[in-house]
N, C-alpha and C positions, 0 to 999 in steps of 0.2 A: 618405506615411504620417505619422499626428498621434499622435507617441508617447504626449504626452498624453491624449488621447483612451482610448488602452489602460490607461492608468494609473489612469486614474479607475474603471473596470472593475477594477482590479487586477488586470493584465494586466502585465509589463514582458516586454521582450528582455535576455534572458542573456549573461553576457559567460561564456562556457564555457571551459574547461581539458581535455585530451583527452590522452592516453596517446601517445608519439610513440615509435617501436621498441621496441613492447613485442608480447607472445605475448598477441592480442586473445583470443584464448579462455580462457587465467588469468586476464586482465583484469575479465570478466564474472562476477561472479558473484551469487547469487539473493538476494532477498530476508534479512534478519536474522531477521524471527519467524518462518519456516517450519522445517518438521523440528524442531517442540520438542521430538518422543517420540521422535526417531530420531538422536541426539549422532549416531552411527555416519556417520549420509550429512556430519555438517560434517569429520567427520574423514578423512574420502574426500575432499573436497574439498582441504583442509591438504594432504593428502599431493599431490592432484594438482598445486597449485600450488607447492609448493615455496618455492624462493627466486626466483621470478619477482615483480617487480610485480603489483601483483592488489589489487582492489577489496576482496577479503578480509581486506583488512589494515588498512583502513580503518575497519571497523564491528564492533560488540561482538555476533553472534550470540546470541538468548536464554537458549539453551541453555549461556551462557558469563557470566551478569550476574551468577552470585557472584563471578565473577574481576573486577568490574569494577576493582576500587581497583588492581589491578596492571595489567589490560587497558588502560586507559583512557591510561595516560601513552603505553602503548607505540605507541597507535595515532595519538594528538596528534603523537608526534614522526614518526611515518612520514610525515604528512600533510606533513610540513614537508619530509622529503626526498624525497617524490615531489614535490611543487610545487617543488621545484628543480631534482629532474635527471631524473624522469618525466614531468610534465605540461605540456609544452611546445608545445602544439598550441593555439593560440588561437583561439576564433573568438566574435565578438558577433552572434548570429543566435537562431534558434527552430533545432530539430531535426527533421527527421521518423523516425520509426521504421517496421519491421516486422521484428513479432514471428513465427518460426512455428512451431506448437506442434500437438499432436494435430488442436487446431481449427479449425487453419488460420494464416490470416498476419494477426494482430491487428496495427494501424497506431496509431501514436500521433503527437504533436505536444508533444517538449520545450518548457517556457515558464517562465517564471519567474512566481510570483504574490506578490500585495502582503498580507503578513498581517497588515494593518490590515481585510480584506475577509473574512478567513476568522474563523470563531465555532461552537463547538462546543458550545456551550451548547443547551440543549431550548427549545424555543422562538425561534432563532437565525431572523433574517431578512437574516443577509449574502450576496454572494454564495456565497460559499464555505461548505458546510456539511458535516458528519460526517453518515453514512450510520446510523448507529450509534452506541450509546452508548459515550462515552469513559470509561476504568476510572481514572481517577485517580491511582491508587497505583503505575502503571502510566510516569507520564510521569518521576516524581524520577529513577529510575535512566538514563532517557536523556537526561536532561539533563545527567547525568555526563559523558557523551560530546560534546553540541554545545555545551559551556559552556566557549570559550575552544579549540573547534575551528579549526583552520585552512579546511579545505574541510569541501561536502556536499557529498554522493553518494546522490541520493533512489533510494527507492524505492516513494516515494506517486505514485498515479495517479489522475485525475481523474477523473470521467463529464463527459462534456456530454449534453446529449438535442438530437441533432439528426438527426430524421429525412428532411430532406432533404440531408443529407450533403456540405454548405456549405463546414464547416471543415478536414477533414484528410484524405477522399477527393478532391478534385480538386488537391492537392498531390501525394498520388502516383502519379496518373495524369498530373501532367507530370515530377515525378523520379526515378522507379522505373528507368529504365531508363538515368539518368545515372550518373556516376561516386560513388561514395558516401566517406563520410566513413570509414568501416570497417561490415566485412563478415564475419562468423566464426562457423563453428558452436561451441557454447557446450559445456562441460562437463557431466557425469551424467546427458548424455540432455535437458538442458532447452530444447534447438531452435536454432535459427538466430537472430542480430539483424543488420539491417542500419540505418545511419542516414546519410542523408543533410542538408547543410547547408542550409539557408533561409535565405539572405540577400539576393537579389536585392529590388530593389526592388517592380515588383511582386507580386513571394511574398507582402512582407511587406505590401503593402496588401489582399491579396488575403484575408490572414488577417486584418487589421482589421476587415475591411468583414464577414465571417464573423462573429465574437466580437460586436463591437456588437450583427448584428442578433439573436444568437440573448440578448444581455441583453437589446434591448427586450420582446423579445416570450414572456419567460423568467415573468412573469405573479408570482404567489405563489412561484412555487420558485427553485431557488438557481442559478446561470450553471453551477456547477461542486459537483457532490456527490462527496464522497474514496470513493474505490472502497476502493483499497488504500493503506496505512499513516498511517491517521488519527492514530494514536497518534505516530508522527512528526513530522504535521503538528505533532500539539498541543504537542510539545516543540520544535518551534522558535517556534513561536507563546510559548510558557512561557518562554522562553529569550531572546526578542526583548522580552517586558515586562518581563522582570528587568533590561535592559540598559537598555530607552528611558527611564528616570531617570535618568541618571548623564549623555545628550546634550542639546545644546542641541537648539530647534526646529529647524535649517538640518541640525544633522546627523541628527536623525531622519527627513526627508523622504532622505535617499541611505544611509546606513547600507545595508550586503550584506546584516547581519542581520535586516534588514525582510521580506526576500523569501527564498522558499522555490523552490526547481527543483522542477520537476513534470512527467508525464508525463500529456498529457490524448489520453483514448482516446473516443473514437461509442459512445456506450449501444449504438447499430443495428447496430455492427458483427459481422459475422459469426462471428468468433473470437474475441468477447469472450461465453463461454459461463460463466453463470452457477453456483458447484457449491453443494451444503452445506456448512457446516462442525459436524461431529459429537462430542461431548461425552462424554469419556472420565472418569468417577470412578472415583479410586481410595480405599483405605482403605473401602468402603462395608460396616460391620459387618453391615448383612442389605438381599439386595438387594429382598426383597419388599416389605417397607417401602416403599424408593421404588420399587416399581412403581407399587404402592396411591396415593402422594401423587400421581404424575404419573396414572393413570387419574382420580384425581378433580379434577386440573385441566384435563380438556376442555373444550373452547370449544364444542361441537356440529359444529364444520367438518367438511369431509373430509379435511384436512391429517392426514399419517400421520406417525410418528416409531415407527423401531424402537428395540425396547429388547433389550440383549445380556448377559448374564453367564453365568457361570460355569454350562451347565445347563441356559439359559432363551435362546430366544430368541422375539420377540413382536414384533408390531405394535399400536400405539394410536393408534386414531382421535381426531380431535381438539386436535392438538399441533402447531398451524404453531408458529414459532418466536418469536411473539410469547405465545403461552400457556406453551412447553416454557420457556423463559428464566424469568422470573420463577418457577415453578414450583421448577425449580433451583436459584436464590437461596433461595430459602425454608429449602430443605431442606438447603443448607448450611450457613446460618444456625446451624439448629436440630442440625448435626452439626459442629462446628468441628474434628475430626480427617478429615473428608472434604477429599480436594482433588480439582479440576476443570481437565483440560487439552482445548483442539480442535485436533482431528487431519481433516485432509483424507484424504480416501481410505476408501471402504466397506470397503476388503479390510482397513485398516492398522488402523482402528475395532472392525473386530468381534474382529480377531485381542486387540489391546486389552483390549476389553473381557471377553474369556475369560480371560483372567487369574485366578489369585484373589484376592477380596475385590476386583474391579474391575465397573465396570459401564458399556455403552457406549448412548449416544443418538444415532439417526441419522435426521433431521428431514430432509424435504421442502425442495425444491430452491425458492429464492424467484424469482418469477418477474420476470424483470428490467424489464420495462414498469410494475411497479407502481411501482417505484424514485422516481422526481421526483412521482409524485404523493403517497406516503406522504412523503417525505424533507420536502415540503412543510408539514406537519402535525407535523412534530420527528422526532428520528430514529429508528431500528430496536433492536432489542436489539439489546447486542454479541456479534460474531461469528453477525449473522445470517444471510451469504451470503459467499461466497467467489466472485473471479473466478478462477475456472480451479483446478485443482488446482495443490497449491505447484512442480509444476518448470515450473507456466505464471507462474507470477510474475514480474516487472518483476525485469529482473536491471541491477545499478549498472553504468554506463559511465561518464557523463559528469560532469564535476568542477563547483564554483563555489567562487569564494573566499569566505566570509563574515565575514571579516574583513581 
C-alpha cells in the first residue's frame, strides 16, 4: 500500500482512540444538530446515560449553544479524562461500519480526510465538496468547541458515487462475519452499530486501489460530497486555517488538525434512503401572506411542497427546494421577527406547524441520483435533503486526537 498515493487524494489512515470497558450503548450517541425542536429527546438521553462515559459529553447539542461559554470548558476537560482513563483502545486502521435502521443495514468506511482537499465555497472544484450551502454564522459557535479541543468525535459523513460498489461493499462481505471491534444496540430506538477493524494489509490496498480508481474516473464532480454535518466539516476546516499560521511548513504537512475523521458511505447503498427536511416558521404574523409569496414563486415543475398552519392545510405545485429555499430567504428578509427551524419527520412538521402563529413547509424528497451531477455545478440550498430521518444519523464512536 503507497500511503502517499492516498494522501494526495486526501485520503489518510487514522490513528483512532476507542472506549475500553465501557457500556457501548451510552457510549453511542446521535448526531449534535438533530432534535433542535424536541430539547425533550436530548434530555431522555442525559437521563439515559447518566454518569456513564458517553460520547454525549463530548459535543455541545444545538439545542444547548446558549450554554456554550460554560458547556464548552466542561466538555475540553472531559475530553482530557476520557483520553486517560476511557479511551484506551488503539488502533491505526480505516473502520468499517454497519448501520441498521428502519432501512436497513447502511455500511460505511471510517477514514480520515486531508482538509487542504475539502472547499465549501460555490463554485469549489476540490475533491471534497458541501452538498449545500454553508450558513456561515453557523460555523463561530462551533468553533467554540474544536478550538483547543483535545479529541474529535465526527459525525460527518461522506457520499462516494460508486455504483459498482468497489470501495466498501466487498469489505464487508469478507468482514461481516469476523469478530468486530464492538457491537451494541444503540439507545432511543436509533438501531444497531457494528464496526469492524481494517487493517490487514491487503484490506488496506484493496481500499487504495478502490479510492484512486473512483478519483480518476470522478470527471467534473467531487471524490467525496458531505452528506451529513458539513457545517462540521467547515469548522474544522475554519479551525485548521486559524491555526496553519502560527506552524512551520514541516509541521503543517502532519499537524492532527489538518485532518478531519469521517464516515464515508455508497450513494447506491440500499439503506442510505434519502428524506426531506421540512421548514417550520415561527412568529409568522399572517400566514396568508406567505402562502401568496411562496404560490408566486413556482418554478412550473411538478415538485410539491406542503404548506401547514394553524387552519390551513395545502399543497403547491412548483416548489422543489431549490425554488422553496430562496423563496424563504426572501420572506424572512422582509419579516425579521420571523424565525425558521428544519425538522425531520412529516408527523413532527405538521404537528409544528399548527401551532399558533406557526407555519410548516414540507418539500418533496430530492432524489439522490441527481446528487454528483448537481453537486458538480455548486452546491444545493441548505438543508435541502436529509439522509435518513434524525434517529438514522451517524451516531459518535470513535475518537482522534487533534492535538
Amino acid at each position: 500500500m503507497n500511503s502517499a498515493s492516498l494522501f494526495n487524494i486526501g485520503v489518510l489512515i487514522p490513528d483512532l482512540l476507542l472506549p475500553e470497558n465501557a457500556d457501548a450503548r451510552k457510549w453511542a450517541c446521535i448526531a449534535c444538530d438533530q432534535y433542535t425542536s424536541q430539547p425533550e429527546i436530548w434530555d431522555a438521553v442525559d437521563a439515559e446515560v447518566g454518569a456513564a462515559p458517553s460520547t454525549l459529553r463530548l459535543i455541545l447539542p444545538e439545542t444547548q449553544l446558549p450554554d456554550a461559554p460554560v458547556r464548552v470548558p466542561e466538555i475540553q476537560k472531559t475530553m482530557e479524562a476520557y483520553a486517560r482513563d476511557v479511551l484506551t483502545r488503539r488502533l491505526h486502521g480505516f473502520v468499517l461500519t454497519a448501520r441498521t435502521t428502519p432501512a436497513g443495514c447502511r455500511k460505511g468506511l471510517m477514514l480520515a480526510v486531508d482538509l487542504e482537499q475539502y472547499d465549501y465555497s460555490a463554485g469549489s472544484a476540490s475533491r471534497i465538496r458541501a452538498t449545500e450551502g454553508t450558513i456561515l454564522s453557523r460555523i463561530p459557535p462551533r468553533m467554540q468547541v474544536r478550538r483547543g479541543a483535545l479529541l474529535e468525535s465526527p459525525h460527518i459523513m461522506l457520499l462516494a458515487d460508486d455504483k459498482a460498489r468497489t470501495l466498501i461493499e466487498p469489505l464487508y462481505e469478507k468482514l461481516h462475519a469476523r469478530a468486530p471491534l464492538y457491537d451494541t444496540e444503540l439507545m432511543q430506538d436509533w438501531g444497531h452499530l457494528t464496526g469492524w477493524a481494517v487493517t490487514d494489509p491487503d484490506d488496506l490496498a484493496a481500499v487504495e486501489r478502490a479510492l484512486l480508481a473512483l478519483d480518476q474516473a470522478r470527471g467534473d464532480a467531487p471524490l467525496f460530497a458531505v452528506g451529513d454535518g458539513n457545517h462540521s466539516l467547515a469548522t474544522a476546516k475554519a479551525v485548521w486555517e486559524e491555526l496553519k499560521p502560527s506552524l512551520t511548513p514541516e509541521q503543517r504537512e502532519t499537524h492532527p488538525a489538518r485532518r478531519a475523521l469521517c464516515e464515508v458511505v455508497n450513494l447506491y447503498d440500499e439503506a442510505l434512503v434519502f428524506a426531506p427536511i421540512h421548514r417550520v416558521l415561527t412568529n409568522v404574523p399572517d400566514a396568508s401572506e406567505l402562502l401568496a409569496a411562496l404560490s408566486a414563486a413556482s418554478d412550473g415543475s411538478d415538485a410539491q411542497a406542503e404548506f401547514v398552519a394553524p387552519g390551513v392545510s395545502r399543497v403547491l405545485t412548483g416548489l422543489p427546494v431549490e425554488a422553496l429555499q430562496p423563496a424563504l430567504d426572501d420572506y424572512l428578509s422582509a419579516h425579521p421577527g420571523v424565525s425558521i427551524d428544519y425538522v425531520h419527520g412529516d408527523d413532527a412538521a405538521r404537528a409544528l406547524g399548527r401551532r399558533p402563529g406557526c407555519c410548516a413547509l414540507l418539500p418533496d424528497v430530492l432524489d439522490k441520483l441527481r446528487l454528483f451531477p448537481s453537486v458538480a455545478h455548486g452546491p444545493l440550498p441548505r438543508k435541502a435533503f436529509s439522509m435518513g430521518q434524525a434517529s438514522e444519523k451517524r451516531c459518535y464512536f470513535e475518537c482522534r486526537r487533534i492535538r
